[in-house]
TIPA-644340 format. One line per 2 residues: their letters; for each residue x, y, z of C-alpha. Coordinates in steps of 0.05 Angstrom, whole numbers, padded with zeros to 5 digits. Layout:
<pts>
a) X/Y/Z ~ ...
</pts>
This chain:
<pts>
xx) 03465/01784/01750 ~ 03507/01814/01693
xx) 03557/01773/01653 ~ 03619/01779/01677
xx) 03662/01793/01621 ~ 03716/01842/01602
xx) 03694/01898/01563 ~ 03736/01950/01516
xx) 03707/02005/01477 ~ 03754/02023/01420
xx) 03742/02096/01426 ~ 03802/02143/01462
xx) 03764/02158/01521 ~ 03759/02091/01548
xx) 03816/02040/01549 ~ 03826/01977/01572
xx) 03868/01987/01639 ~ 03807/02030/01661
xx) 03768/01976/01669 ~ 03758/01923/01722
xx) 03797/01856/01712 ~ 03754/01798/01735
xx) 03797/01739/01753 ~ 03779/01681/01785
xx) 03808/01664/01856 ~ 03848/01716/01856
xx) 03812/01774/01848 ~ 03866/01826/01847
xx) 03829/01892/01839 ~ 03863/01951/01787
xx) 03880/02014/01831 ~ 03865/02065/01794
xx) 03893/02110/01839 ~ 03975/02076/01826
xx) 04016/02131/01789 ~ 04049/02106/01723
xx) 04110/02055/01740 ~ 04157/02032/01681
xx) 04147/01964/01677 ~ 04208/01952/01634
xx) 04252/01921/01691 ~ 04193/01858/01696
xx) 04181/01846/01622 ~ 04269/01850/01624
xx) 04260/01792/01676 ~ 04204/01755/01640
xx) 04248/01745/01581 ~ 04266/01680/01569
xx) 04226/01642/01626 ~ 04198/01579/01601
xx) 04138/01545/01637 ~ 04086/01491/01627
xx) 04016/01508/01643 ~ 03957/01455/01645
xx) 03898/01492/01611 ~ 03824/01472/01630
xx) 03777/01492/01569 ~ 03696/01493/01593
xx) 03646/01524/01620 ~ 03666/01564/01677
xx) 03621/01614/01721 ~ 03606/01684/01699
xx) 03626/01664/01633 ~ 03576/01708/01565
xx) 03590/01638/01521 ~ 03532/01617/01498
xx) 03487/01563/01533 ~ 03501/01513/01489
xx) 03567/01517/01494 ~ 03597/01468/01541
xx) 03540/01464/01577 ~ 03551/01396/01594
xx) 03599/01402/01647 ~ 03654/01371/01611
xx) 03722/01399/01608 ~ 03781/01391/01543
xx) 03848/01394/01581 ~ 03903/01401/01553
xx) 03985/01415/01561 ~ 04012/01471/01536
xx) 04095/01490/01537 ~ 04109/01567/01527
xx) 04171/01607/01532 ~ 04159/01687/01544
xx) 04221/01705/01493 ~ 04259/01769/01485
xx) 04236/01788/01415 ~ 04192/01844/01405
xx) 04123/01829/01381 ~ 04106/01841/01302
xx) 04063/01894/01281 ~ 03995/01864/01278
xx) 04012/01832/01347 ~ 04019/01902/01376
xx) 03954/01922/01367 ~ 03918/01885/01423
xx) 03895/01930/01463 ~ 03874/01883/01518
xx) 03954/01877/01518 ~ 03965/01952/01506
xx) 03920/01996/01527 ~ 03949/02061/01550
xx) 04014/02079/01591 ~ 03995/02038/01645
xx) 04004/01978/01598 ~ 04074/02000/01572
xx) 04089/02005/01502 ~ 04122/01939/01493
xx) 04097/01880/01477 ~ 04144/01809/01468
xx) 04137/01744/01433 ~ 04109/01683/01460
xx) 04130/01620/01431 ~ 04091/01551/01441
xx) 04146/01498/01461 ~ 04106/01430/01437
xx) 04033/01426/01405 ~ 03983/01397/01454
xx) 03941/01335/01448 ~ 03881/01307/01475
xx) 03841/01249/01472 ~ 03771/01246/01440
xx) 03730/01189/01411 ~ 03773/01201/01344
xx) 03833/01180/01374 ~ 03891/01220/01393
xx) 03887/01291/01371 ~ 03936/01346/01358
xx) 03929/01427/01371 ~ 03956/01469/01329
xx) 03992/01521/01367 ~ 04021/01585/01343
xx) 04061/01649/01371 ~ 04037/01698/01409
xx) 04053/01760/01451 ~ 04055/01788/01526
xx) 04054/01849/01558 ~ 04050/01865/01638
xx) 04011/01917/01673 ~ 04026/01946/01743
xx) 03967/01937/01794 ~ 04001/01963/01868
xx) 04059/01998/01860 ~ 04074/01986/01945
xx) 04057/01908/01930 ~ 04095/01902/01867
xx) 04030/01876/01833 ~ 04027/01866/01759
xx) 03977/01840/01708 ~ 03997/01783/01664
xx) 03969/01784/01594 ~ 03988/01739/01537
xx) 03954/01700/01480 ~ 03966/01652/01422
xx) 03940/01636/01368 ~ 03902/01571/01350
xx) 03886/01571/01269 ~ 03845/01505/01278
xx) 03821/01496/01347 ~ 03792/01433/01373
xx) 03732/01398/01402 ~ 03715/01346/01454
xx) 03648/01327/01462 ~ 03603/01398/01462
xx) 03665/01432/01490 ~ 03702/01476/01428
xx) 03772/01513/01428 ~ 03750/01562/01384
xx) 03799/01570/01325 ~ 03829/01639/01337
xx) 03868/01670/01384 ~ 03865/01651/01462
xx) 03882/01692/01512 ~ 03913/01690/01581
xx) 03895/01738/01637 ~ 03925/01725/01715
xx) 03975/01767/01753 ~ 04053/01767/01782
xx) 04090/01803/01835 ~ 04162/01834/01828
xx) 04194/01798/01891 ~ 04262/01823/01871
xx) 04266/01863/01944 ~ 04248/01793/01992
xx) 04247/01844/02049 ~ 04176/01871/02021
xx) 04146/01808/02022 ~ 04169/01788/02094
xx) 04136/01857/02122 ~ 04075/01837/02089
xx) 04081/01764/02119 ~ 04093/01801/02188
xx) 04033/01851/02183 ~ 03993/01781/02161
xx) 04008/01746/02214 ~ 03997/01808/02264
xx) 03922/01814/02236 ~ 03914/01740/02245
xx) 03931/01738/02314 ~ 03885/01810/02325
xx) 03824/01775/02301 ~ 03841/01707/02347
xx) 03846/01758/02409 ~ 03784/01794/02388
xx) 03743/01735/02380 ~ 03770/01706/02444
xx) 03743/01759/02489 ~ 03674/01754/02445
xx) 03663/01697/02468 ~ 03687/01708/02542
xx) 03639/01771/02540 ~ 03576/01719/02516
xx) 03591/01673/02563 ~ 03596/01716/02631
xx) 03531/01727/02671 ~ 03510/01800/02693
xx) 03443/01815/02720 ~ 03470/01887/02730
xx) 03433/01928/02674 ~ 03486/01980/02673
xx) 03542/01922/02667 ~ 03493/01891/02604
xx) 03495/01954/02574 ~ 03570/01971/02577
xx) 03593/01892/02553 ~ 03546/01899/02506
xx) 03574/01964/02471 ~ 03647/01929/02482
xx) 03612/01880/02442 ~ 03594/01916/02384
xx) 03667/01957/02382 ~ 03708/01890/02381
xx) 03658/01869/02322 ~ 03665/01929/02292
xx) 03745/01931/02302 ~ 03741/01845/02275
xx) 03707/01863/02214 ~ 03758/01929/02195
xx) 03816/01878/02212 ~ 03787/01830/02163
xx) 03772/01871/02113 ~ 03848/01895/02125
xx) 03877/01824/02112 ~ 03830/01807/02047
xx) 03859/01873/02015 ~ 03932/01853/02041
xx) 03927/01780/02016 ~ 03891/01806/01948
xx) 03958/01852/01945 ~ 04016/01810/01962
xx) 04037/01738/01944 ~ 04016/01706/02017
xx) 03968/01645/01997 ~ 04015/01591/01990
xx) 03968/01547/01952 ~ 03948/01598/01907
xx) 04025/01624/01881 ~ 04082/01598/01846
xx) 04147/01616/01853 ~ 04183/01628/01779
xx) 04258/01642/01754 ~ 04284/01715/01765
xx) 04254/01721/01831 ~ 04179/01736/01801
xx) 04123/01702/01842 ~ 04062/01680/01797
xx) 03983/01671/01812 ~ 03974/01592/01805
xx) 03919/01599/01762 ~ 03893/01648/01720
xx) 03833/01653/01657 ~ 03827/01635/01583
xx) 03792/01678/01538 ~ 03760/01698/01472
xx) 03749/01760/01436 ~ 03680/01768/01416
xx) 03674/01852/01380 ~ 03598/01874/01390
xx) 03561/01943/01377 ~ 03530/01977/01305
xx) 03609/01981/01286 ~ 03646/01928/01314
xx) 03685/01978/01360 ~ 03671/01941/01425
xx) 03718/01877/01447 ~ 03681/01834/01495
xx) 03720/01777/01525 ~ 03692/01713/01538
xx) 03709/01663/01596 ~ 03723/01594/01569
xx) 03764/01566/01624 ~ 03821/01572/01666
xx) 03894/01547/01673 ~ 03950/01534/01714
xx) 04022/01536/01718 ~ 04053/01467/01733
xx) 04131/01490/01729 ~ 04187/01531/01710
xx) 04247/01497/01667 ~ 04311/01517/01648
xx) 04322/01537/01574 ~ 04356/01475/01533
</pts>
């Protein structure tokens, strides 16, 4: 099995929206096939939020770190308070490309500002991270769905270590996804079209097993249930296959959203990154898993 790690070539005819963003439990796929949306009205509405997001640095699967690297098991949590602000990010910040790629990615990119400096515990005592400011940028995914991809980073000059688990000491990045719920009437069709499919597949899989359970010694009978068989299977797998690609599109998995300020819903949990370049030049960005995070909650500016 390949590594599953995020891959930009640094040449014009390949850019990083082109390629396949690999998240972890969510899984939101990049349609390739969405025209080009402005997505000026969500980074307007991203301004200012500020959130707390508990970040889980180790090994994770798929990850291209090497073996050694956390192999342990153990984990390096930490607390991290970040405010997505309304200043436009500095030069040097606005060359990310994982950020910026092409149109798709917009051509602004904003300042994020660390709120506190984390600590954590290790066998020197109480430690502190050195946390420094960053920038975002959003990405739309399904125009129908309101879909965007989340990207931000910061920088960490001096990273940290617990046990064989290392922060490395550069910049981190962030990669999940958020949905534009400013029109609520989008989301309750989807809800309604959910539920619909739910209660298809219940049906379906109701007269399955009323069709396995009857008795026929009729040959011509066994032969006609068993082709209604293999429709309603066939029909029960399209339907699911339906749902998946509705519930990868649209903010329906309680458990696995968050509702933030400005009427944006947010993916619970996204990935944390590293930039590793490869090839005879250095003109390839790889980016390495090294764990995942969550948002715990939204707060009001002070």
């Amino acid at each position: 099995m390949m590594d599953q790690h995020l891959i930009i070539f640094l040449r014009p005819s390949i850019t990083a929206a082109s390629l396949l963003l690999l998240l972890l439990l969510q899984t939101h796929a990049f349609n390739p096939s969405s025209p080009i949306t402005s997505t000026t009205p969500l980074l307007t509405r991203l301004q200012d939020i500020q959130c707390e997001l508990a970040l889980s640095i180790g090994r994770i699967p798929g990850t291209a770190m090497p073996p050694e690297w956390a192999a342990s098991g153990a984990k390096l949590g930490l607390t991290l308070e970040l405010e997505f602000s309304n200043e436009p990010a500095d030069y040097e910040m606005n060359k990310e490309r994982l950020l910026k790629g092409d149109a798709l990615m917009g051509s602004k990119l904003y300042t994020t500002y660390p709120l506190n400096e984390p600590t954590f515990v290790s066998n020197k005592g109480t430690e502190i991270v050195k946390v420094l400011p960053g920038a975002y940028g959003c990405q739309i995914q399904q125009v129908q769905s309101q879909q965007y991809a989340l990207r931000f980073f910061i920088d960490c000059p001096d990273g940290a270590t617990r046990n064989d688990v290392e922060l490395p000491a550069e910049r981190i990045y962030f990669l999940s996804s958020c949905w534009n719920v400013e029109d609520e009437r989008v989301l309750t069709r989807a809800v309604k079209r959910q539920k619909e499919m739910e209660e298809t597949i219940q049906e379906i899989t109701q007269q399955l097993d009323i069709i396995e359970k009857e008795q026929d010694n009729n040959l011509f009978q066994k032969a006609l249930k068993f082709r209604e068989s293999v429709d309603l299977v066939e029909k029960r797998g399209k339907l699911k296959l339906q749902l998946q690609e509705l519930e990868q599109a649209y903010p329906l998995q309680s458990g696995s959203v968050i509702r933030g300020p400005n009427n944006i819903m947010f993916a619970k949990e996204g990935v944390i990154a590293v930039k590793r370049l490869r090839g005879a030049m250095g003109t390839r960005e790889q980016y390495h898993w090294i764990g995942t995070f969550t948002y715990n909650e939204f707060f009001e500016d002070e």
